[in-house]
Backbone as ProteinMPNN parsed JSONL, in Angstrom:
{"seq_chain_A": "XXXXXXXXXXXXXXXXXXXXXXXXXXXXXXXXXXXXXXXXXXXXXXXXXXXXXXXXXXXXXXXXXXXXXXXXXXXXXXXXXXXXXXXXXXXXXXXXXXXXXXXXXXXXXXXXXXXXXXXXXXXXXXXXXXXXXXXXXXXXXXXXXXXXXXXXXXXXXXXXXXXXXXXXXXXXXXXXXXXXXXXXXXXXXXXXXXXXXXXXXXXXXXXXXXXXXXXXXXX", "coords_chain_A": {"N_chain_A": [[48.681, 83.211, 170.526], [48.215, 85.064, 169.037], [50.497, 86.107, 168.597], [52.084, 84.225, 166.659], [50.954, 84.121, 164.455], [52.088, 85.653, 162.719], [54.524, 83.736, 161.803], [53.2, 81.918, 160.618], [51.989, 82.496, 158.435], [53.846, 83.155, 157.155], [55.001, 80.724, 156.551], [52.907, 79.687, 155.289], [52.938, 81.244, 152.518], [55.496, 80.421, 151.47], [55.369, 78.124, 150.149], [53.951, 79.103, 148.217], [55.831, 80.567, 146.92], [58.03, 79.435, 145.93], [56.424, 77.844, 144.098], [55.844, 79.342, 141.954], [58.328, 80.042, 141.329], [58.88, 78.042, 140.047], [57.123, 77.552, 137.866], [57.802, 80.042, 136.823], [60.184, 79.392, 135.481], [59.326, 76.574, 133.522], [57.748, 77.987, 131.87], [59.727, 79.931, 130.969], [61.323, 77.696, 129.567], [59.662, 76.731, 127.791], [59.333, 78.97, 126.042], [61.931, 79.106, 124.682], [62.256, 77.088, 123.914], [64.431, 75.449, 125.199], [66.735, 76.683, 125.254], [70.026, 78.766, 125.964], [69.39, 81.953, 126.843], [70.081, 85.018, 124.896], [72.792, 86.825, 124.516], [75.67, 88.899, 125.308], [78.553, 87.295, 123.648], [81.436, 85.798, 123.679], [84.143, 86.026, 121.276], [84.545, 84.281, 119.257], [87.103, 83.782, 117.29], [89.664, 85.336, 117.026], [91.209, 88.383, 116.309], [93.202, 90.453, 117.352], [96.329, 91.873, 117.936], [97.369, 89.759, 116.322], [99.61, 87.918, 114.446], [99.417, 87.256, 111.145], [99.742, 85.437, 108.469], [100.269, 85.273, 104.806], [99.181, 83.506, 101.899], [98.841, 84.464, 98.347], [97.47, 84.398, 95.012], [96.436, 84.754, 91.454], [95.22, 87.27, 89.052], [96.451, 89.691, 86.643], [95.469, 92.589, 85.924], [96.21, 94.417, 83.069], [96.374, 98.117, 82.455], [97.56, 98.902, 80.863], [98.86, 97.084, 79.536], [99.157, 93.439, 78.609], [96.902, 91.291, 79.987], [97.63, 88.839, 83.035], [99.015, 86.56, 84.753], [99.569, 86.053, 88.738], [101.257, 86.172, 91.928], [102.061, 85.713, 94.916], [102.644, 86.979, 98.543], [102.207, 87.435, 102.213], [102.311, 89.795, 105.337], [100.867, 90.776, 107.762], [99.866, 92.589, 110.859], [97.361, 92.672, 113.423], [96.757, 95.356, 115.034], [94.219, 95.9, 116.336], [90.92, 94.593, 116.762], [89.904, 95.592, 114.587], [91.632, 96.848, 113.148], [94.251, 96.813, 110.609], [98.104, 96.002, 109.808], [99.196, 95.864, 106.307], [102.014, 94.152, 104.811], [103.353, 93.407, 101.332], [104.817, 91.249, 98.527], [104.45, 90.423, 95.421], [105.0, 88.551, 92.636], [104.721, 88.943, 88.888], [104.34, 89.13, 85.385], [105.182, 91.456, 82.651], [103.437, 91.898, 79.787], [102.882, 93.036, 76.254], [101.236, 93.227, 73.321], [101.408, 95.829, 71.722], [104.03, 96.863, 71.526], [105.495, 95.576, 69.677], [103.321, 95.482, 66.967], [104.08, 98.013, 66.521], [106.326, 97.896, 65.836], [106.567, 96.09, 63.352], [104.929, 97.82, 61.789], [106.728, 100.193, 61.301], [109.601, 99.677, 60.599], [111.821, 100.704, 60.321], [111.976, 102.151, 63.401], [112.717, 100.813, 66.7], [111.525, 100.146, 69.446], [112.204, 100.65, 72.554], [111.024, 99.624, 75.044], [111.005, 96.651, 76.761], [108.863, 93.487, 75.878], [108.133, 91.41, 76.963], [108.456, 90.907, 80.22], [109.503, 90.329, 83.74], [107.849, 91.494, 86.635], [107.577, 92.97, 89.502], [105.903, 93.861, 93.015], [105.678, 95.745, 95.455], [103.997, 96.37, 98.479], [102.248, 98.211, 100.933], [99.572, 98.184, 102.938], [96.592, 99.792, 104.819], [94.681, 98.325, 106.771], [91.053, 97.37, 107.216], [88.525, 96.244, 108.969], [85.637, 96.315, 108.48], [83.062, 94.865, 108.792], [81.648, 92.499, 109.941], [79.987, 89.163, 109.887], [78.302, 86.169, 110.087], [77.762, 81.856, 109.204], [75.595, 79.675, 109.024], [76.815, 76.216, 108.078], [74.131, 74.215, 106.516], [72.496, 73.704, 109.05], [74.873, 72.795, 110.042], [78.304, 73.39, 111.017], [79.473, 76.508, 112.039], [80.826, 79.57, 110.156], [82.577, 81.844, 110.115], [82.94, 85.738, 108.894], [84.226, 88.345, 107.638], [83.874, 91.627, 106.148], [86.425, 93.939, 104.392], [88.168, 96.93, 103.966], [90.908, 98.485, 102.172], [94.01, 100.78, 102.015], [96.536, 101.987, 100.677], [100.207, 102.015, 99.307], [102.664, 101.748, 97.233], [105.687, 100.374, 95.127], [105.586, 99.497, 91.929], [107.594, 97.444, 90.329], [108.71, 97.751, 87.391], [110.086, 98.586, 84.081], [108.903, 100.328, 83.277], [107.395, 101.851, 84.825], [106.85, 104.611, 86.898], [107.805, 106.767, 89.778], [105.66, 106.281, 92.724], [102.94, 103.985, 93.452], [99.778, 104.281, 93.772], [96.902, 102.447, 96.072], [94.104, 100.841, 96.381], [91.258, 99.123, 97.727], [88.851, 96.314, 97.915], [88.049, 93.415, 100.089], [87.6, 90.284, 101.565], [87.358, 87.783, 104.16], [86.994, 84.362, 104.847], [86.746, 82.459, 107.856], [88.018, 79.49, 110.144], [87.997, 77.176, 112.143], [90.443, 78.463, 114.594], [92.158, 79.356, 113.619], [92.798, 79.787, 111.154], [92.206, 80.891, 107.834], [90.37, 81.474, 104.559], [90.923, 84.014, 101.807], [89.557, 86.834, 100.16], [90.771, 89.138, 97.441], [90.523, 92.567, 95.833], [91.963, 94.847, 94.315], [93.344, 97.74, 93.698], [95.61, 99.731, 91.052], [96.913, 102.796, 91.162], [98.975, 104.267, 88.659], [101.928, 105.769, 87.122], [102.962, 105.04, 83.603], [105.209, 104.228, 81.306], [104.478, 103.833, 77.748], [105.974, 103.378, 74.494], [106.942, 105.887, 74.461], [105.592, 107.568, 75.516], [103.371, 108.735, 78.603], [101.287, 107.508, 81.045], [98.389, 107.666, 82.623], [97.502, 104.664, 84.486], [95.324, 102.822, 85.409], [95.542, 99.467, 87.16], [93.833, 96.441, 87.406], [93.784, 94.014, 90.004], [92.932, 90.886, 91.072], [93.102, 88.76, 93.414], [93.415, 85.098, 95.124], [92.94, 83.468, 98.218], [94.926, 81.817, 100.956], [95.189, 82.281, 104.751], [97.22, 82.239, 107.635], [96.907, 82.545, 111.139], [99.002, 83.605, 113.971], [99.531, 83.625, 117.144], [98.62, 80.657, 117.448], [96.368, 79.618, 118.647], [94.893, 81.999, 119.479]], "CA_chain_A": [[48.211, 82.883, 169.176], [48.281, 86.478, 167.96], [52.278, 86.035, 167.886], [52.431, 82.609, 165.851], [50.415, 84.338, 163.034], [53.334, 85.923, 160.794], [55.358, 83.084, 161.212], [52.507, 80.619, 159.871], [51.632, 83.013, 157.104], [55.382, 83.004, 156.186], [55.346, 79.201, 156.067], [51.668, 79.602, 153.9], [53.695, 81.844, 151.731], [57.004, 80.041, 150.935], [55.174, 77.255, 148.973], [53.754, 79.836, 147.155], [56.885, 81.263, 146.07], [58.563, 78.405, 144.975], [55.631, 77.581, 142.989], [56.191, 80.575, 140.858], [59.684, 80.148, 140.548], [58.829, 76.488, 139.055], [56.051, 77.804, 136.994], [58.327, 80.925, 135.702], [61.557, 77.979, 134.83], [58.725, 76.296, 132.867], [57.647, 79.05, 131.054], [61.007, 79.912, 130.075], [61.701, 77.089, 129.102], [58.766, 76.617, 126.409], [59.991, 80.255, 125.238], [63.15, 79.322, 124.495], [62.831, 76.069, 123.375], [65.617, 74.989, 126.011], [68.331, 77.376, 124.519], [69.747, 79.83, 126.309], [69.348, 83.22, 126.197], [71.543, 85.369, 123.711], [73.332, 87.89, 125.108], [76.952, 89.543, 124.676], [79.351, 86.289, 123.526], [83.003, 86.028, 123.186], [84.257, 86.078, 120.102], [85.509, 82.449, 118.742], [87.743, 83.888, 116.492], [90.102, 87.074, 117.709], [92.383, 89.197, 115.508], [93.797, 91.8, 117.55], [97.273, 91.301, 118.23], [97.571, 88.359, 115.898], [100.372, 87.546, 113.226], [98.847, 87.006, 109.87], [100.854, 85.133, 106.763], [99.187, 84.849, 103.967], [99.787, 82.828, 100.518], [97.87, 84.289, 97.369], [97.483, 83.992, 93.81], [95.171, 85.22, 90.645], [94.706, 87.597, 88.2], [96.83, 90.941, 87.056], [94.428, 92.994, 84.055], [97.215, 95.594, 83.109], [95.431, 98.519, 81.667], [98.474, 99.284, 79.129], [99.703, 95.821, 78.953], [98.042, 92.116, 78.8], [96.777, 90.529, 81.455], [98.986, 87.994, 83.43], [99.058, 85.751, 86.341], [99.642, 87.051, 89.641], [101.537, 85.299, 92.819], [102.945, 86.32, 96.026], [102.258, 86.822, 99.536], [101.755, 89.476, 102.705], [102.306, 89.569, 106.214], [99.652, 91.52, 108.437], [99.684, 92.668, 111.898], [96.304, 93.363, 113.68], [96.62, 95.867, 116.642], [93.106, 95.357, 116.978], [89.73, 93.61, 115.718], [89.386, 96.211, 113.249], [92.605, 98.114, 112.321], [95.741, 96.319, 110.672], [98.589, 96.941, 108.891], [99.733, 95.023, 106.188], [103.312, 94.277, 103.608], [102.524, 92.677, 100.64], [105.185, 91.463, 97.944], [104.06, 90.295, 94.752], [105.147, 88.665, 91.105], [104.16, 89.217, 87.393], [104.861, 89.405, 84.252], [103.855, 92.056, 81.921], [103.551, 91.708, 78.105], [102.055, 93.527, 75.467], [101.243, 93.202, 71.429], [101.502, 97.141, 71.2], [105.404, 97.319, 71.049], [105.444, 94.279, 68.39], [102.783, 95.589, 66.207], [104.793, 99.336, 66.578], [107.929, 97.928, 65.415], [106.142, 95.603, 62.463], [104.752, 98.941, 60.81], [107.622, 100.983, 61.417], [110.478, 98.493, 61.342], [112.987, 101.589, 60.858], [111.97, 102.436, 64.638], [113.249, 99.815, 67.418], [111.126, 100.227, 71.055], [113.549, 100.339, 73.712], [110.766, 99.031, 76.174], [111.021, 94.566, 76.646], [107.315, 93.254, 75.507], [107.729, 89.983, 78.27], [109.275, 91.114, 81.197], [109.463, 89.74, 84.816], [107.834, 92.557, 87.083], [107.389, 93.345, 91.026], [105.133, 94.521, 93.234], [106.156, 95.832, 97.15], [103.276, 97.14, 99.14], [101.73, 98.483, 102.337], [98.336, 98.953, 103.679], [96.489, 100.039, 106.133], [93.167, 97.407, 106.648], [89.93, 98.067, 108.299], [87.537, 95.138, 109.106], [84.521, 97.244, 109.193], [81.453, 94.575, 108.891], [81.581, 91.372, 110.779], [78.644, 87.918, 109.466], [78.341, 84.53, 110.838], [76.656, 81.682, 108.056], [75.38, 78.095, 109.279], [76.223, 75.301, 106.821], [72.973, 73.364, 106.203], [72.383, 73.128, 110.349], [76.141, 71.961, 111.089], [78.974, 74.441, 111.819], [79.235, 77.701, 112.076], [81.764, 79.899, 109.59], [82.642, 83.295, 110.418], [83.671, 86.137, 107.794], [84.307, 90.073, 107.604], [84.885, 92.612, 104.967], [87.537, 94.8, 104.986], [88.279, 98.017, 102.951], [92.145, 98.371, 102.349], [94.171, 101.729, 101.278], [98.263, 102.348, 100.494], [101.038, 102.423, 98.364], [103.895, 100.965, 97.343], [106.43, 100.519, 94.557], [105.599, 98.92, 90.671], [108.845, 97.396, 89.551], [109.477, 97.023, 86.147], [111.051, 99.353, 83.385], [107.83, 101.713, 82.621], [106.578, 102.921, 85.719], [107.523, 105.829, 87.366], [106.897, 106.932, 90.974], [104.833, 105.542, 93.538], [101.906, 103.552, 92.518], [98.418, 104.145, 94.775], [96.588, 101.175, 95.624], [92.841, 100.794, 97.08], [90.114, 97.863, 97.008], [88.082, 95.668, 99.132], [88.008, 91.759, 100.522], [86.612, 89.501, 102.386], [88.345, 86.699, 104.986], [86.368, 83.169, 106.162], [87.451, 82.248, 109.241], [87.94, 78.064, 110.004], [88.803, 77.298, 113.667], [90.954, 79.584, 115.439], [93.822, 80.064, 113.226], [93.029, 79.294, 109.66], [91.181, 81.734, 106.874], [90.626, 81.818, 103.327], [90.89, 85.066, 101.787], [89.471, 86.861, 98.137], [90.935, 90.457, 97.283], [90.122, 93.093, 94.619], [92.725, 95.848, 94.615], [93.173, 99.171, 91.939], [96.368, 100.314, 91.111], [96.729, 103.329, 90.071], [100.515, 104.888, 89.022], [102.167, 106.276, 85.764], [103.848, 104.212, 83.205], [105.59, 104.953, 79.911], [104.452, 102.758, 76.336], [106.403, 104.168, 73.354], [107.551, 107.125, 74.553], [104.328, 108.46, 76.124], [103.658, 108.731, 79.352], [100.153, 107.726, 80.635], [98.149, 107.784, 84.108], [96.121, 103.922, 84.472], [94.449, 102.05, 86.588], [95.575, 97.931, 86.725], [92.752, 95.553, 88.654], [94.339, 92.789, 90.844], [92.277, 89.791, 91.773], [93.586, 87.417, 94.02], [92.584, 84.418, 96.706], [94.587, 82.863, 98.797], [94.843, 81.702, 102.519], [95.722, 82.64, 105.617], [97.371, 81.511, 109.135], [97.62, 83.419, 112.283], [99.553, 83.199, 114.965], [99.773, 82.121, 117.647], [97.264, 79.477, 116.678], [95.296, 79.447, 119.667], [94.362, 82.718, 119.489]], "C_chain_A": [[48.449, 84.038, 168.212], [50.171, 86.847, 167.516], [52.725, 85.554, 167.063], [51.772, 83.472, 164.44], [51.515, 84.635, 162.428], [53.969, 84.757, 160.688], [54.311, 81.593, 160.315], [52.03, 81.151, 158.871], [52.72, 82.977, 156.393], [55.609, 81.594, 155.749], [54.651, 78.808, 155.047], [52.481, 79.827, 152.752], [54.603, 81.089, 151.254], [56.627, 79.031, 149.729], [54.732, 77.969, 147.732], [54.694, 80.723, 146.064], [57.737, 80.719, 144.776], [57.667, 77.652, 143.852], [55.632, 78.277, 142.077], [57.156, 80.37, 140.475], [59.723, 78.994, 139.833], [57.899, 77.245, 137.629], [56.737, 79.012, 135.504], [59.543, 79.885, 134.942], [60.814, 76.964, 134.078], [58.315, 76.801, 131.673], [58.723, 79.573, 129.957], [61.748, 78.88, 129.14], [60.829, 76.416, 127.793], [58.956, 77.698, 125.607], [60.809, 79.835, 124.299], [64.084, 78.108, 123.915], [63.999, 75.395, 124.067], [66.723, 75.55, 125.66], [68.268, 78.586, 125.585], [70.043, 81.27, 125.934], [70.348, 84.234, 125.405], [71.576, 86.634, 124.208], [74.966, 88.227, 124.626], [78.148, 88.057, 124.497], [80.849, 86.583, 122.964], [83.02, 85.502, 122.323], [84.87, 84.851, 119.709], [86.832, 82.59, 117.76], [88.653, 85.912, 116.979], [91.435, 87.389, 116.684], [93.635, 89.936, 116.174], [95.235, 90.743, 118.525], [97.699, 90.067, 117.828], [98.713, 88.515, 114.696], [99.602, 87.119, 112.237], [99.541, 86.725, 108.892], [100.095, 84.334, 106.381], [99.674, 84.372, 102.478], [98.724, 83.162, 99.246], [98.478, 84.162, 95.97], [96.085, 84.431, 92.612], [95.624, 86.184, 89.232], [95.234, 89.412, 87.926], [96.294, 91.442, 85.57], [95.253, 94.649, 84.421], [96.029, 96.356, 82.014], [96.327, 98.965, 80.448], [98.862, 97.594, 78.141], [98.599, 94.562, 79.278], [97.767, 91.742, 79.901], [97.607, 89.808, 81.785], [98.317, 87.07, 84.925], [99.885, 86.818, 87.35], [99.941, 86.532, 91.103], [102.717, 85.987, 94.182], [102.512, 86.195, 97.841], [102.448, 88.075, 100.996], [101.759, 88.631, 104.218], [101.635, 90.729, 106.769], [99.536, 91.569, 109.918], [98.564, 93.048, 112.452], [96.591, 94.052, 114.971], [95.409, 96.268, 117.34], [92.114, 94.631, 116.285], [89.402, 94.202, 114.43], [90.148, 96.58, 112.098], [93.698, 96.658, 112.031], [96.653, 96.592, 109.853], [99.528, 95.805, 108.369], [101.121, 95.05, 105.024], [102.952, 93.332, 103.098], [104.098, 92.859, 99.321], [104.861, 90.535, 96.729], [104.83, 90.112, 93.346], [104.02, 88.478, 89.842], [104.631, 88.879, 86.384], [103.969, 90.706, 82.881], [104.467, 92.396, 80.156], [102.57, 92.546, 77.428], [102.315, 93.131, 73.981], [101.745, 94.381, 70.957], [102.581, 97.164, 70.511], [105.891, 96.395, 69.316], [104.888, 94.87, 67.15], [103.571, 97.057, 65.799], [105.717, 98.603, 65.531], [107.216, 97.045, 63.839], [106.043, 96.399, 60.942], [105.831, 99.601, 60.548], [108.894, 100.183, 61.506], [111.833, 99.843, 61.314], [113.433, 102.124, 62.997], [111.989, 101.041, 65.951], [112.547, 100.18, 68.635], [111.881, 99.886, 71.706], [112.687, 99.316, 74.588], [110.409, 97.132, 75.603], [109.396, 94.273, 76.406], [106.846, 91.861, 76.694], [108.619, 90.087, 79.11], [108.811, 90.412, 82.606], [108.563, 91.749, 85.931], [107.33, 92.13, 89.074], [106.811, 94.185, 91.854], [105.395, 94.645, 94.628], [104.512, 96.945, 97.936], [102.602, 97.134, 100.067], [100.629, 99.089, 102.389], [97.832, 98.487, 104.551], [94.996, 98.763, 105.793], [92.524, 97.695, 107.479], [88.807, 97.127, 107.94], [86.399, 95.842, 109.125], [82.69, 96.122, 108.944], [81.878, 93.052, 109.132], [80.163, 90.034, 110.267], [79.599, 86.508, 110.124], [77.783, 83.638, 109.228], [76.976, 80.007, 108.594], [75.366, 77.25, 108.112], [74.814, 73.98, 106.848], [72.896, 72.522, 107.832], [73.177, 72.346, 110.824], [76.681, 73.424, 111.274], [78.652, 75.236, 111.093], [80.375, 78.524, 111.25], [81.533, 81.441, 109.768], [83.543, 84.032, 109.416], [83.764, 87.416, 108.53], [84.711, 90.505, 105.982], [85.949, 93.595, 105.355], [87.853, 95.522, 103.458], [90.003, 98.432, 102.641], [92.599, 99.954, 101.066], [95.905, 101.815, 101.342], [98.673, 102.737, 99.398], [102.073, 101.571, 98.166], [104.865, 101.438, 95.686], [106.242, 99.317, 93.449], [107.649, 98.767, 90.362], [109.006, 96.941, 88.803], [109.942, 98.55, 85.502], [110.291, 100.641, 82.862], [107.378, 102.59, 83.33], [107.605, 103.805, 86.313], [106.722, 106.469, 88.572], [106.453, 106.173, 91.77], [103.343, 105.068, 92.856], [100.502, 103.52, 94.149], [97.564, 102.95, 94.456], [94.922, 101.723, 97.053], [91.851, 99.424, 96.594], [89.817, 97.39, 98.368], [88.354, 94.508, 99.38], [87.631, 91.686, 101.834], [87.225, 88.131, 102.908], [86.96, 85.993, 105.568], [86.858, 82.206, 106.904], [87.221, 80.555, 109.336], [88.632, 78.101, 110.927], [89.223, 78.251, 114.027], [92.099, 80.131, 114.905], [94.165, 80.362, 111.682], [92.374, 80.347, 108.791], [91.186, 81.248, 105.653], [90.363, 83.54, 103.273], [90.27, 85.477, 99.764], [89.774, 88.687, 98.149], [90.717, 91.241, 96.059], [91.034, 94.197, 95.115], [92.564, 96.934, 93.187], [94.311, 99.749, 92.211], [96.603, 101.306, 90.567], [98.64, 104.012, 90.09], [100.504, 105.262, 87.242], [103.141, 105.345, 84.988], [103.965, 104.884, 81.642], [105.35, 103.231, 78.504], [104.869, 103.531, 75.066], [106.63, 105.294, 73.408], [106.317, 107.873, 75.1], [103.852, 107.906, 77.252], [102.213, 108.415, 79.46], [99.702, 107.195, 82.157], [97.075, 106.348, 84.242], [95.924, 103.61, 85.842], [94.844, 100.636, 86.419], [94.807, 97.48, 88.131], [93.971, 94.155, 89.152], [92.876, 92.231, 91.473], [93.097, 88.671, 92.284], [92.74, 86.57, 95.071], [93.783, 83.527, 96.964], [94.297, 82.128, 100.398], [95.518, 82.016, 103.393], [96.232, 82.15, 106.749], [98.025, 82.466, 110.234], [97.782, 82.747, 113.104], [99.558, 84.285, 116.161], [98.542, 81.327, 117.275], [96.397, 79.457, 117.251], [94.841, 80.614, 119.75], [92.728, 83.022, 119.752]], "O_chain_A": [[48.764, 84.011, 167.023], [50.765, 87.474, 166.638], [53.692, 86.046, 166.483], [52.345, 83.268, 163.37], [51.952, 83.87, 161.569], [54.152, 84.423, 159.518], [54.723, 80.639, 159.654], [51.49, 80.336, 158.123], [52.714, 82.801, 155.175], [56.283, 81.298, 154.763], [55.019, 78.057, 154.144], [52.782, 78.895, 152.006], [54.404, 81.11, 150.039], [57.23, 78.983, 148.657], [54.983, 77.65, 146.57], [54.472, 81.27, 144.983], [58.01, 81.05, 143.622], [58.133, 77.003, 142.916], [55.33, 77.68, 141.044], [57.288, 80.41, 139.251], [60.592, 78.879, 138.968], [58.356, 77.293, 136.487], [56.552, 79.065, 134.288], [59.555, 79.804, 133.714], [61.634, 76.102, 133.762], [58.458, 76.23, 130.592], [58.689, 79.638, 128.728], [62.535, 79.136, 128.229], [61.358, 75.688, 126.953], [58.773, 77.514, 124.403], [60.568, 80.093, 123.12], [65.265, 77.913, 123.629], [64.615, 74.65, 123.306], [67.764, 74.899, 125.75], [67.288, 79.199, 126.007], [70.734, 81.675, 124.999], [71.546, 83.96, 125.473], [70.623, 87.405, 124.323], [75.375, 87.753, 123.566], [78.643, 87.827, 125.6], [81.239, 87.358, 122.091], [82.253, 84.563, 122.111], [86.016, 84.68, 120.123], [87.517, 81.602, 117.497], [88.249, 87.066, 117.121], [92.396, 86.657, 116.447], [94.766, 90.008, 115.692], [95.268, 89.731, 119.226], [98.28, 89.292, 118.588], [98.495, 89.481, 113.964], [98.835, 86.283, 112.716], [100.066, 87.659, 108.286], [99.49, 83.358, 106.825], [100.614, 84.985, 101.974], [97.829, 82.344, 99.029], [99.658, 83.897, 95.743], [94.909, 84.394, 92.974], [96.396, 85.672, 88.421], [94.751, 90.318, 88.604], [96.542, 90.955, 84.467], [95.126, 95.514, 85.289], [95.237, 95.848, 81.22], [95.92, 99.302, 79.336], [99.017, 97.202, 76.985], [97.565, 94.633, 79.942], [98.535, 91.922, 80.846], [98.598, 89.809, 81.055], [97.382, 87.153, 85.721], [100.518, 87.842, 87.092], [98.894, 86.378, 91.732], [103.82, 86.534, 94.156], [102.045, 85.121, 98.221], [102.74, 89.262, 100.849], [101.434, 87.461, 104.416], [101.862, 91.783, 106.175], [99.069, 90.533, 110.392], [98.388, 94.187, 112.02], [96.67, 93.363, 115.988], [95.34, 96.777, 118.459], [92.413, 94.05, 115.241], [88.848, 93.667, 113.469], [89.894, 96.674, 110.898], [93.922, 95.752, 112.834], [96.346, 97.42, 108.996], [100.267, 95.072, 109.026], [101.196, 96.082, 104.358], [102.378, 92.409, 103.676], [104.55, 93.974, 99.061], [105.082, 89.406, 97.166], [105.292, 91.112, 92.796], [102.876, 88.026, 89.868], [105.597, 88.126, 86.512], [102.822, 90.786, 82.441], [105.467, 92.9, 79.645], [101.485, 92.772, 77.966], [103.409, 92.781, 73.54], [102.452, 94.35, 69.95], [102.596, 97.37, 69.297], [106.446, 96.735, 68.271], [105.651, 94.906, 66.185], [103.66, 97.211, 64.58], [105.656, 98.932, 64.346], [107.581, 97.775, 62.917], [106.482, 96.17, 59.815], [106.037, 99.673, 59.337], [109.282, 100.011, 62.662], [112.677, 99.883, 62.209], [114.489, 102.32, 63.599], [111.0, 100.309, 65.903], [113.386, 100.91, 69.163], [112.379, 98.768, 71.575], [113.238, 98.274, 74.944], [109.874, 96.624, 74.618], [108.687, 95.127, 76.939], [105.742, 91.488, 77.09], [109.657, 89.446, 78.944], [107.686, 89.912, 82.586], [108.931, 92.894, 85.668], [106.855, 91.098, 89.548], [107.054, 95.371, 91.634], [105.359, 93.556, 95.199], [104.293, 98.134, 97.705], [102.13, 96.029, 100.331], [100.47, 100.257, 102.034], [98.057, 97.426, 105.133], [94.519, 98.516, 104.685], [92.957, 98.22, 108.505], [88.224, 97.161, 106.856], [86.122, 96.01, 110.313], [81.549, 96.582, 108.948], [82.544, 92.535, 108.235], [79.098, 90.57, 110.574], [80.732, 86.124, 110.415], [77.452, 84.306, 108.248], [78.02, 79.355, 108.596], [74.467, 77.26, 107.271], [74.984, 72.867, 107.346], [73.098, 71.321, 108.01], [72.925, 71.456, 111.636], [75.993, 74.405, 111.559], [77.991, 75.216, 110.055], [81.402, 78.083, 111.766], [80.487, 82.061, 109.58], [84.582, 83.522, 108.998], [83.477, 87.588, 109.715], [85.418, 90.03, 105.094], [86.23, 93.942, 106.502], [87.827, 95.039, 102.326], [90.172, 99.054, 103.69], [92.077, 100.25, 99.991], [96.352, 101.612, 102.471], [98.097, 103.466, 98.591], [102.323, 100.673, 98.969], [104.765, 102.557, 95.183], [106.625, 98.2, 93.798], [108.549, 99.6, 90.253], [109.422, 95.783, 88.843], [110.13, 99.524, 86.231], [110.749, 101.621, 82.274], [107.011, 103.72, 83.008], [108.833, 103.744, 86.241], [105.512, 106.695, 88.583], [106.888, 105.036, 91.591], [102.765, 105.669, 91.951], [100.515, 102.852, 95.183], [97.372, 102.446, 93.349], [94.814, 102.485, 98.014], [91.755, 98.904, 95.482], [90.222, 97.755, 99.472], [89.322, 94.263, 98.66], [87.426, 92.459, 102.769], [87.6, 87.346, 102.036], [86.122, 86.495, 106.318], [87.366, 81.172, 106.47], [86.28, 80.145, 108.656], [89.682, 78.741, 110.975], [88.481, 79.224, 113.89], [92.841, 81.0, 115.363], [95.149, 80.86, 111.134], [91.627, 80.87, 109.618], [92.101, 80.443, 105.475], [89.862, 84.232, 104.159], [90.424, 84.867, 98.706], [89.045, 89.427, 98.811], [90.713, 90.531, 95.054], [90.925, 94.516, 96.299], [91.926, 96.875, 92.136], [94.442, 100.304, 93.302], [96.617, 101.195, 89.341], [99.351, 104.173, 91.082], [99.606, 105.134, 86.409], [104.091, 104.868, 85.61], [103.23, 105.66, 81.03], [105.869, 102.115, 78.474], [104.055, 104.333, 74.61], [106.555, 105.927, 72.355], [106.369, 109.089, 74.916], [103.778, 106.678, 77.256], [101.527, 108.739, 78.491], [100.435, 106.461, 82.82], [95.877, 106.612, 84.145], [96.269, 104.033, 86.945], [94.484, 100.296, 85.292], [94.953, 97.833, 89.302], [94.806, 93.602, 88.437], [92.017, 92.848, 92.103], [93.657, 87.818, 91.595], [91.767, 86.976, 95.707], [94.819, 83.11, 96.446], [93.118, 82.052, 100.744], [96.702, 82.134, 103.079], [95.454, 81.258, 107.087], [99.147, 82.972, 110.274], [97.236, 81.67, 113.341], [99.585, 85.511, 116.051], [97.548, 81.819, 116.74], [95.342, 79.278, 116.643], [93.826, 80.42, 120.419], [92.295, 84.173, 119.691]]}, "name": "protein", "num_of_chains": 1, "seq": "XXXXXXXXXXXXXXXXXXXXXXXXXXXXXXXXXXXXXXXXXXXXXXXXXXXXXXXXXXXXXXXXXXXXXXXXXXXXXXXXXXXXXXXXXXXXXXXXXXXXXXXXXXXXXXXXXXXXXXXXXXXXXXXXXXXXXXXXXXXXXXXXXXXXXXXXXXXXXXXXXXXXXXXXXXXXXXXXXXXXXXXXXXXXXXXXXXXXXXXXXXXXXXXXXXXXXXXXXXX"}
């Protein structure tokens, strides 16, 4: 008899175990509302190593010359979730009143520079995703964004500038399935350009939006 005891206390025991493990899978499950627990999730949407071609359009506020429309497009490599690097070529037009109203007063003096010209914009930067959001529409899907801080250079082409033109600004990409984005950018150019014979250091804002499609699709 004194042998049989552990194994009939182990048999007491076992119901008791499994009664706990029901009682804790109950528990949890009034926690948690039946969802489960949130922990590290793969990403539904992946950049790195993705092709990026993108189609925008918007808004060019020249700081010598008028504003203008603003149309072009940019191809973007990511070599990871954060870093990418992108070419970007871009049309314009850029007009001003200045040269007009110059030559009006002064009609002896003729401005060499064109007042409605065609102009071009070639440029490369570097991009850096640095802040990642999710945003539920009204308890259906789910839309995923980032910002991203963007810095380069490139080449103004029309008949005034001179040099390389520095470029910096921010945007923001929302993500749609696995392959699709929209996109909204704010850029600052800054470079040197000549109006009437004087030479002068601005700043022109670029606003554009546009969309995006990477590849491969399934990404």
């Amino acid at each position: 008899m004194v042998m049989a005891l552990p194994a009939l206390v182990g048999v007491a025991a076992w119901p008791s175990v499994a009664k706990a493990q029901c009682v804790d899978e109950e528990l949890k499950q009034d926690l948690v509302g039946g969802r489960h627990y949130r922990g590290v999730q793969e990403r539904l949407f992946t950049k790195a190593f993705r092709h990026e071609l993108s189609g925008m359009g918007g808004y060019y506020g020249g700081d010598l010359y008028s504003s203008s429309w603003l149309a072009g497009g940019a191809y973007t490599f990511h070599f990871s979730e954060d870093l990418g690097l992108e070419a970007s070529v871009q049309f314009t037009r850029f007009r001003t009143a200045v040269t007009d109203t110059y030559e009006r007063r002064y009609p002896q003096v003729q401005v060499e520079e064109r007042t409605n010209r065609p102009g071009r914009l070639y440029f490369g930067h570097l991009v850096w995703s640095f802040a990642y959001g999710k945003l539920r529409w009204m308890g259906g899907g789910v839309s995923r964004f980032d910002f991203n801080a963007v810095l380069g250079a490139g080449v103004t082409d029309d008949s005034t500038s001179q040099g390389l033109t520095g470029s910096f600004g921010f945007g923001t990409k929302w993500y749609f399935g696995k392959w699709f984005a929209l996109r909204l950018d704010v850029r600052d150019h800054i470079l040197r350009e000549t109006l009437i014979g004087e030479e002068h250091l601005v700043n022109d804002i670029l606003v554009t939006g546009g969309f995006s499609i990477f590849i491969p699709f399934g990404g």
